[in-house]
C-alpha positions as CSV (number, residue, x, y, z in Angstrom):
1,X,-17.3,15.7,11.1
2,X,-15.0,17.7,8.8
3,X,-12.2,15.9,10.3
4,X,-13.9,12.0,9.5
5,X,-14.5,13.6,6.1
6,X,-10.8,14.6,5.5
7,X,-9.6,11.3,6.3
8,X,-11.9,9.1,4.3
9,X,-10.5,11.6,1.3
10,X,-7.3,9.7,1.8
11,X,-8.5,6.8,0.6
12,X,-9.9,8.5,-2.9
13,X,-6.8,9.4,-3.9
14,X,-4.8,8.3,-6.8
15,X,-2.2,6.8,-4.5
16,X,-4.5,4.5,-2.8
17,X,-5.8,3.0,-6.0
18,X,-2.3,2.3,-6.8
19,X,-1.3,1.3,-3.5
20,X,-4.0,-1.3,-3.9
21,X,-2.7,-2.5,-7.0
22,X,0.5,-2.4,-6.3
23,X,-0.2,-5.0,-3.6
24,X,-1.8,-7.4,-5.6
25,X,1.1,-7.7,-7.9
26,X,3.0,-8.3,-4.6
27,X,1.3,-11.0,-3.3
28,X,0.5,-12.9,-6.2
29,X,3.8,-14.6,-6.4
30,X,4.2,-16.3,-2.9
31,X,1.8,-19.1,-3.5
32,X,2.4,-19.7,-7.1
33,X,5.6,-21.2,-5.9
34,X,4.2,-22.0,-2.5
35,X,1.5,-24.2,-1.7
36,X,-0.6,-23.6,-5.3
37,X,2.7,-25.5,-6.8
38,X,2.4,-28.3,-4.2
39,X,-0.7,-28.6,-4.8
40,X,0.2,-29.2,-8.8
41,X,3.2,-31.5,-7.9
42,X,1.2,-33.6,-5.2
43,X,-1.4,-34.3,-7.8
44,X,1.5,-35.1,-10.2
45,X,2.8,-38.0,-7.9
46,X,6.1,-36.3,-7.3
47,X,8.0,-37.8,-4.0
48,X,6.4,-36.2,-0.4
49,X,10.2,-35.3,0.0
50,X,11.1,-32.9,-2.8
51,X,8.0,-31.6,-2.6
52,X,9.1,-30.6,1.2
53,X,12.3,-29.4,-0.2
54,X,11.0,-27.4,-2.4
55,X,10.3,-24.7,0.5
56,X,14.0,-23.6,-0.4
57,X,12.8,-22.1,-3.6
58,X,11.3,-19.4,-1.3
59,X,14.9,-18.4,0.1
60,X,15.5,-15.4,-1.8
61,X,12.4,-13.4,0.2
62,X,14.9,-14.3,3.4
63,X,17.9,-12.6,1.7
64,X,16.2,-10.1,-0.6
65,X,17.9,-7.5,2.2
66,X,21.7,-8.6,0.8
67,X,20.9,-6.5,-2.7
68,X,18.1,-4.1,-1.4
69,X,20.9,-1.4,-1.6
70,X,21.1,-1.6,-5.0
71,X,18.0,-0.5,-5.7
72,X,18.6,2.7,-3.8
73,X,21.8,3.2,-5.7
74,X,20.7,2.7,-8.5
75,X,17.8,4.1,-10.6
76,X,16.4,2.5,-14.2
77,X,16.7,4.8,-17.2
78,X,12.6,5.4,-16.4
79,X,10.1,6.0,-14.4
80,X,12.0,6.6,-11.9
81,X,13.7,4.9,-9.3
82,X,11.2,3.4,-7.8
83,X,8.5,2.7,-10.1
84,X,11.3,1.6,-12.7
85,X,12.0,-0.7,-10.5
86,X,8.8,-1.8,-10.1
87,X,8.1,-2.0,-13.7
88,X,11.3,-3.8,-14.2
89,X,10.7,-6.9,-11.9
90,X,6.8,-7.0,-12.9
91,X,7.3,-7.5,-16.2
92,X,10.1,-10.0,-15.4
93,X,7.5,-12.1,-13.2
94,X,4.9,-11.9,-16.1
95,X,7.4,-14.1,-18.5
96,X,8.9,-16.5,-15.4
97,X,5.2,-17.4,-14.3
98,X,4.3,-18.3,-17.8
99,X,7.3,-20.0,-18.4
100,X,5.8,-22.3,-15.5
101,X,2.8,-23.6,-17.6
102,X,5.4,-25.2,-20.2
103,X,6.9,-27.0,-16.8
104,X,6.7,-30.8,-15.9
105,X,6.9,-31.5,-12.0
106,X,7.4,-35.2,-12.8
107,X,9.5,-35.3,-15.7
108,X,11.6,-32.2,-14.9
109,X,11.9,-31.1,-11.4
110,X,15.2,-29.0,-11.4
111,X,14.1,-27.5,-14.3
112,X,10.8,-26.3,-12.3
113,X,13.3,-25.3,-9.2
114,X,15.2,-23.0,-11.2
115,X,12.1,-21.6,-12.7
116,X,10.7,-21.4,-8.9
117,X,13.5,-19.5,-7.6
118,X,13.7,-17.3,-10.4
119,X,10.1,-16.0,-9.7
120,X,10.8,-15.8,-5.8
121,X,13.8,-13.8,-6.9
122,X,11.7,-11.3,-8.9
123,X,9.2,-11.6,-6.2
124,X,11.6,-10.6,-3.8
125,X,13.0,-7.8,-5.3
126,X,9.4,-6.4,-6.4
127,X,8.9,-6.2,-2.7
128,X,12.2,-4.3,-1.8
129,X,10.9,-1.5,-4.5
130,X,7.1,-1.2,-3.2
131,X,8.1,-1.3,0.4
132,X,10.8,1.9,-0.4
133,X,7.7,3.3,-2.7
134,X,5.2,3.1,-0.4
135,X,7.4,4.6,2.1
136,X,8.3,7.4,-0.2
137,X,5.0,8.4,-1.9
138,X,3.1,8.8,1.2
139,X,2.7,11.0,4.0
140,X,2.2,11.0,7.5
141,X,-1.5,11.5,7.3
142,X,-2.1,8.8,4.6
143,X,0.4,5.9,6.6
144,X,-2.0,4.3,7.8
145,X,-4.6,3.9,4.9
146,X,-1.8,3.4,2.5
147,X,-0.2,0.1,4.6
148,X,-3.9,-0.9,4.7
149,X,-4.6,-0.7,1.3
150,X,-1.3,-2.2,0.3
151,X,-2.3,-5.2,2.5
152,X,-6.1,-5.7,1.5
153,X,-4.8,-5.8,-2.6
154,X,-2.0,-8.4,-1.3
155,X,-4.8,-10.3,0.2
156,X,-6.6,-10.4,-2.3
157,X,-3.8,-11.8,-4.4
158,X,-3.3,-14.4,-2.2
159,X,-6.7,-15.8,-2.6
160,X,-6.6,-15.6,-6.4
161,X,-3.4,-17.0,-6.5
162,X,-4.5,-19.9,-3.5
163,X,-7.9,-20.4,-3.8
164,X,-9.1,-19.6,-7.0
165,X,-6.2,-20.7,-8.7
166,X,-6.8,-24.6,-7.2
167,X,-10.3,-24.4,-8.1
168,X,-9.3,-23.6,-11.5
169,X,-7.4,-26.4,-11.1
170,X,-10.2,-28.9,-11.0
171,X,-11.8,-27.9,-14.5
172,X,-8.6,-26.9,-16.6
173,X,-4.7,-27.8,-16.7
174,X,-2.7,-26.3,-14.7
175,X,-0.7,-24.8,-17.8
176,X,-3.5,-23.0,-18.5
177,X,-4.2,-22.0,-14.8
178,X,-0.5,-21.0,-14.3
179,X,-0.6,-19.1,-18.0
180,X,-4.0,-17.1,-16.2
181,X,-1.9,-15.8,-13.1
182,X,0.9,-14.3,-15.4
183,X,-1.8,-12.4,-17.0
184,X,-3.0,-11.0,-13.7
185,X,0.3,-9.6,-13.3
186,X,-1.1,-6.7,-15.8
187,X,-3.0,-5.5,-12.3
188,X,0.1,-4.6,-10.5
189,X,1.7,-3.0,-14.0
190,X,-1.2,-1.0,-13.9
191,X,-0.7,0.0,-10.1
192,X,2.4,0.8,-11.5
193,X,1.8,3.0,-14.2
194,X,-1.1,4.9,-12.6
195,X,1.3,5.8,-9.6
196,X,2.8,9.2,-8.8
197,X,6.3,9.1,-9.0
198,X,7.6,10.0,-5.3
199,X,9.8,13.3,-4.5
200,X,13.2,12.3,-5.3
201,X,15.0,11.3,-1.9
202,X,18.9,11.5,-1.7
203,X,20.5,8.0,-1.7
204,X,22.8,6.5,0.7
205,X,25.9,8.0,0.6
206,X,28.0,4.5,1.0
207,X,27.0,1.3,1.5
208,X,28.4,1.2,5.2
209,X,25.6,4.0,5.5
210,X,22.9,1.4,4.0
211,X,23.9,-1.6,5.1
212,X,26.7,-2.0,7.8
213,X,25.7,0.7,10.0
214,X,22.0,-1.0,10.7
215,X,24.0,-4.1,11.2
216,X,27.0,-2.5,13.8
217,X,24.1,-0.3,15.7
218,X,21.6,-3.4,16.7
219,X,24.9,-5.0,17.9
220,X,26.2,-2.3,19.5
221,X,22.8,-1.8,21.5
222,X,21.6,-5.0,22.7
223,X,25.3,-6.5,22.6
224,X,26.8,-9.5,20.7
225,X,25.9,-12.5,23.0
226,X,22.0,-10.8,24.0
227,X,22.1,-9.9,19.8
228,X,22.7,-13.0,18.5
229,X,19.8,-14.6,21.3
230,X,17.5,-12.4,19.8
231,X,18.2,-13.6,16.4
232,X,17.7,-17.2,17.6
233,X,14.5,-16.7,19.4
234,X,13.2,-14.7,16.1
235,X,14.5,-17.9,13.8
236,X,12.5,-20.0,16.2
237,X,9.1,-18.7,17.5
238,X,7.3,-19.5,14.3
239,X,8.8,-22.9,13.4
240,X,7.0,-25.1,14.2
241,X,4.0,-23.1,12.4
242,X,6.0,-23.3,9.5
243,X,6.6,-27.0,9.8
244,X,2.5,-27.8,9.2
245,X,1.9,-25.2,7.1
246,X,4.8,-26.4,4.6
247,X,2.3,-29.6,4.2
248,X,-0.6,-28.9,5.5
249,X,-1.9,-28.5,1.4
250,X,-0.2,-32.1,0.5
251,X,-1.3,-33.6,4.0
252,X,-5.1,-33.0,3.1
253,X,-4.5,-34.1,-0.7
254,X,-3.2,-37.4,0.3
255,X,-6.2,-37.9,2.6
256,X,-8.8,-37.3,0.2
257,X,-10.2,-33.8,0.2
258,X,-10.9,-32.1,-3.3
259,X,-8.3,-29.2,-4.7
260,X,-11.4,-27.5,-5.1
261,X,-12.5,-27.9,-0.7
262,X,-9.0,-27.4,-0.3
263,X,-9.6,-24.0,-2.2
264,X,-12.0,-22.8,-0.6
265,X,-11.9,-23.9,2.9
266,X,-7.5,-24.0,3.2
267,X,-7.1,-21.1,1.3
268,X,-10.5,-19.0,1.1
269,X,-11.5,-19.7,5.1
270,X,-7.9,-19.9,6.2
271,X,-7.3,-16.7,4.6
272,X,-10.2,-14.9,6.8
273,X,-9.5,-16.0,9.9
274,X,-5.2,-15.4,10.0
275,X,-6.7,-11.7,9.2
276,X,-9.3,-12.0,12.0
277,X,-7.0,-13.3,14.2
278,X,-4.3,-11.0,13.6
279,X,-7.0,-7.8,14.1
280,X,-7.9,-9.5,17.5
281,X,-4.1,-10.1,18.4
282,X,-3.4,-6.4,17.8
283,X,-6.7,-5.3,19.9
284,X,-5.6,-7.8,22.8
285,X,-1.7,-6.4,22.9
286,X,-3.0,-3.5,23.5
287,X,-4.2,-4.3,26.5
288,X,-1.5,-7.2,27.6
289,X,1.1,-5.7,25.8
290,X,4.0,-7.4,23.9
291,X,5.9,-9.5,26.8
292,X,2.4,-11.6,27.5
293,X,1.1,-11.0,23.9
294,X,4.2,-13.4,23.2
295,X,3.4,-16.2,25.5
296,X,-0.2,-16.4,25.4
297,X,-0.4,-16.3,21.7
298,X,3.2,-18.7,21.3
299,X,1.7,-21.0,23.1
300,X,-2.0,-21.0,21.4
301,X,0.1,-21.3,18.2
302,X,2.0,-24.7,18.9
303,X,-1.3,-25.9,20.8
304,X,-3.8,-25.2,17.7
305,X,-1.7,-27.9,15.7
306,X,-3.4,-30.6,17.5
307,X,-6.3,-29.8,15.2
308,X,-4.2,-31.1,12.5
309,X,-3.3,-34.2,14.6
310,X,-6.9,-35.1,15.6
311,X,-7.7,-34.7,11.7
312,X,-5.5,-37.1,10.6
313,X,-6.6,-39.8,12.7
314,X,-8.5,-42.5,10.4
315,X,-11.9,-41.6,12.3
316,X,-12.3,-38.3,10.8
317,X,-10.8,-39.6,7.4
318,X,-12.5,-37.4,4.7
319,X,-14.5,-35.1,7.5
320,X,-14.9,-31.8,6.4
321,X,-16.6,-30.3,9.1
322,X,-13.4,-31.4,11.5
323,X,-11.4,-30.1,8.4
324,X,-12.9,-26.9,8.5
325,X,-13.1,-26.4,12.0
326,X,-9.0,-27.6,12.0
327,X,-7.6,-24.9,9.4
328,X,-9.8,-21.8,11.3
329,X,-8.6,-22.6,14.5
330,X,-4.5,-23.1,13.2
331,X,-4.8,-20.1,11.2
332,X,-6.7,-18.2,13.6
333,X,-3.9,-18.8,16.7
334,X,-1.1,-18.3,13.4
335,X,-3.1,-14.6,13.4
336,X,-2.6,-14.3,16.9
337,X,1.3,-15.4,17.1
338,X,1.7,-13.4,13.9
339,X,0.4,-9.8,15.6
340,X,2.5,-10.2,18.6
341,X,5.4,-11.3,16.8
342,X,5.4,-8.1,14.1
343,X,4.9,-6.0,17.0
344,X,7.9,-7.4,19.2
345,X,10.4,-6.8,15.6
346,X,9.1,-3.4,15.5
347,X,10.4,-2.9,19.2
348,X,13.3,-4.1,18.3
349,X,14.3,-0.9,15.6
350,X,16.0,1.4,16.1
351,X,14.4,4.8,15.0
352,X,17.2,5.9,12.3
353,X,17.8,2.6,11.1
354,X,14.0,0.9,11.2
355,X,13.6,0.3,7.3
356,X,16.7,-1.7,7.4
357,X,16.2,-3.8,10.2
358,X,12.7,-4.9,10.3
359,X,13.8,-5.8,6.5
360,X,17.0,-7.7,8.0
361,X,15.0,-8.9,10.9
362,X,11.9,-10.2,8.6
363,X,14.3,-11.6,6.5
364,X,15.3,-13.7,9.5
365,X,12.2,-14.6,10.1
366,X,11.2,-15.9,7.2
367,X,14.5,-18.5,7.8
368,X,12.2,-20.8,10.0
369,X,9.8,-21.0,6.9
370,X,12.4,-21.3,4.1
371,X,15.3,-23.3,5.4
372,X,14.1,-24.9,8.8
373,X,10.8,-26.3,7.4
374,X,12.3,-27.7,4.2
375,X,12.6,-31.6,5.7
376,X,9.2,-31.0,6.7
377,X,8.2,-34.0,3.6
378,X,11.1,-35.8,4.5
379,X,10.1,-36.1,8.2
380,X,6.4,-36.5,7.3
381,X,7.5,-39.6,4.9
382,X,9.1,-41.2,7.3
383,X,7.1,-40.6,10.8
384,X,3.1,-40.7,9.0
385,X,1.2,-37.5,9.2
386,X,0.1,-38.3,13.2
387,X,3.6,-38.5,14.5
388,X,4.6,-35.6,12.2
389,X,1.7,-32.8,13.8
390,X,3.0,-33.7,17.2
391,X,6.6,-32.6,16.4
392,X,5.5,-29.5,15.1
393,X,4.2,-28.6,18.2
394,X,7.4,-29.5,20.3
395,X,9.6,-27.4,17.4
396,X,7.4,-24.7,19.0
397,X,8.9,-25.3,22.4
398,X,13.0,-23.7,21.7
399,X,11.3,-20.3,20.8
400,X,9.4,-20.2,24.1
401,X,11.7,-21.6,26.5
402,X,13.1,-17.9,25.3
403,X,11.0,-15.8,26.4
404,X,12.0,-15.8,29.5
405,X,15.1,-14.2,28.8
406,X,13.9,-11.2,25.7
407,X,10.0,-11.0,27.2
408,X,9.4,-11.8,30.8
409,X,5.9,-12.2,32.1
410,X,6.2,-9.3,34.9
411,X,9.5,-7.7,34.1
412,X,10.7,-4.9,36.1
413,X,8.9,-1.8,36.7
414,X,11.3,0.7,34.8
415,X,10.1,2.4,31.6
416,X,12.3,1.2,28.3
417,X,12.3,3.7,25.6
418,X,11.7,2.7,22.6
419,X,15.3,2.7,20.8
420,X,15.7,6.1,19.0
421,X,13.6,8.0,21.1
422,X,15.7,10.0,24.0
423,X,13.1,12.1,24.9
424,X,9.8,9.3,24.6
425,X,9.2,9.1,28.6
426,X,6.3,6.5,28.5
427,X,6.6,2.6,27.2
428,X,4.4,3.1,24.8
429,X,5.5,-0.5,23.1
430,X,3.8,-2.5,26.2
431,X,7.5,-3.9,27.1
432,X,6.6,-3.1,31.0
């Protein structure tokens, strides 16, 4: 009993109410330029294809690891290095999202790209300084509640920010709306403010030591032709997920659902059941483990896109319960592909050099939806929204046909230790 009580004291703490803020400043960026802004140029009649383009706004979350050494180098003249920071690239997204409310889609799209990119570049970097805070400020009892509570307040942000923001939509402008989420930016200032300051941690020596060496190691381990498969198979398990979801907002816009349904039901249900899914991937990989994690979920992934296919059929026009049973089941199987596929780049670190590589290999990730799924409008133009859901599912197929050769079904009965581990004698990852 006195242990349960000990641990639910973690969660009382000062750190964990600014953990919690802290991640509501974090993910309330990523769908103001995302599918919330879609949703704003859609109803502004801007071409299907820029708005598809427009997914390369996003690009600087993919290479925020190129200038994540600077922000260990270097620490602002206050609070600290990594609440300054923090403070720095907050206040900096509080003036770029209002700056958005003066924007016009139609009449001035670069305009409203540079202004895009800006924010994502803020964004970015606001992630680099929580993710090295979070890391420092807590300890090895409170890891676990702290990622938790970092996650729940980014949640959260991403249903103001998705669904409350589009049904604000419906009864003011959308200068006004985008003026409100700059405001909400205050919560993660305050997250900010009400932090402890971390113990002081000794920089990188060189940037070989922050940046090179991570790179030379992973190379050096898995070797450069097995390396650079691994990088393709990470670029490509997700695509075709990435593909729909890059119009999956404009897609049920243009055939007649409310902003406010979309809201709700996209955004609000949606939401729900990626986290449900994702708590019932991680409780089946622990019993499958990562190999078959990867091929039962992959495939379930690709497969629930025929929900989007059967909805766009002129039967269902306008059908919300096909609607709503469509976005749980694709975001449900996108929770499922998404547990496995966290847990297979975590498998991939090396001990000593895990912080920068899972942050180089998310960055990778995050390729497929940046870069890759930018035609997505330009192919949905010219194929109709039917033809379209179908190739999503067969840009699913390169990152499978992989698995084979990174995640075999039964691979061979000899324990792989987890890289960084000598003496770790069991394969505690599920690779076996």
């Amino acid at each position: 009993m006195e242990t349960v009580q000990s641990l639910l004291k973690v969660f009382e703490s000062r750190k964990m109410a600014a953990l919690l803020l802290l991640g509501f400043g974090s993910g309330l960026p990523l769908l103001l330029i995302g599918n919330t802004l879609k949703a704003w140029m859609t109803v502004e009649k801007v071409d299907l294809a820029a708005i598809g383009w427009f997914s390369l706004t996003s690009l600087p979350y993919s290479l925020k690891f190129l200038w994540s050494p600077l922000l260990d180098r270097f620490t602002p003249p206050f609070l600290g290095r990594r609440r300054g920071w923090l403070l720095l690239t907050q206040l900096g997204l509080m003036i770029a999202i209002a700056f958005m409310a003066f924007e016009q889609p139609k009449q001035a799209l670069q305009l409203l790209a540079i202004n895009a990119i800006a924010i994502a570049f803020l964004s970015a970097t606001q992630d680099i300084a929580a993710d090295a805070y979070r890391t420092d400020v807590l300890t090895e009892l409170e890891m676990g509640a702290g990622a938790a509570v970092f996650i729940l307040g980014y949640r959260i942000a991403l249903l103001v920010a998705g669904a409350l923001a589009l049904i604000l939509s419906d009864i003011m402008p959308w200068s006004s709306v985008y003026l409100l989420m700059s405001a909400t930016m205050a919560i993660g200032i305050v997250g900010c403010l009400l932090g402890p300051e971390p113990k002081e941690i000794i920089p990188p020596a060189s940037l070989a030591e922050a940046v090179i060496l991570p790179f030379r190691e992973f190379f050096q381990r898995r070797g450069l032709v097995s390396g650079l498969l691994v990088l393709l198979f990470i670029t490509l398990y997700k695509l075709g997920d990435a593909l729909l979801s890059n119009m999956a907002t404009p897609f049920l816009l243009t055939i007649g659902f409310t902003k406010t349904a979309i809201g709700a039901i996209q955004v609000g249900m949606g939401l729900i059941a990626t986290i449900v899914g994702a708590l019932a991937g991680g409780a089946i990989l622990s019993k499958i483990g990562i190999n078959r994690s990867l091929w039962v979920f992959g495939a379930l992934q690709a497969l629930s896109n025929i929900s989007y296919f059967i909805l766009s059929q002129p039967q269902f026009a306008k059908n919300y319960q096909v609607m709503v049973l469509t976005i749980n089941i694709e975001n449900f199987c996108g929770g499922l592909g998404t547990a496995a596929f966290v847990a297979f780049l975590m498998s991939l670190c090396n001990q000593r050099f895990s912080a920068t590589q899972y942050a180089l290999l998310s960055s990778l990730m995050a390729v497929s939806r940046d870069i890759l799924a930018a035609p997505a409008g330009k192919i949905a133009q010219s194929t109709g929204w039917p033809l379209f859901f179908l190739i999503t599912i067969v840009a699913a197929v390169p990152g499978l046909l992989l698995l084979p050769v990174f995640a075999p079904w039964n691979p061979k009965p000899v324990a792989i230790n987890r890289p960084g581990l000598e003496q770790e004698e069991d394969d505690v990852w599920g690779r076996n």
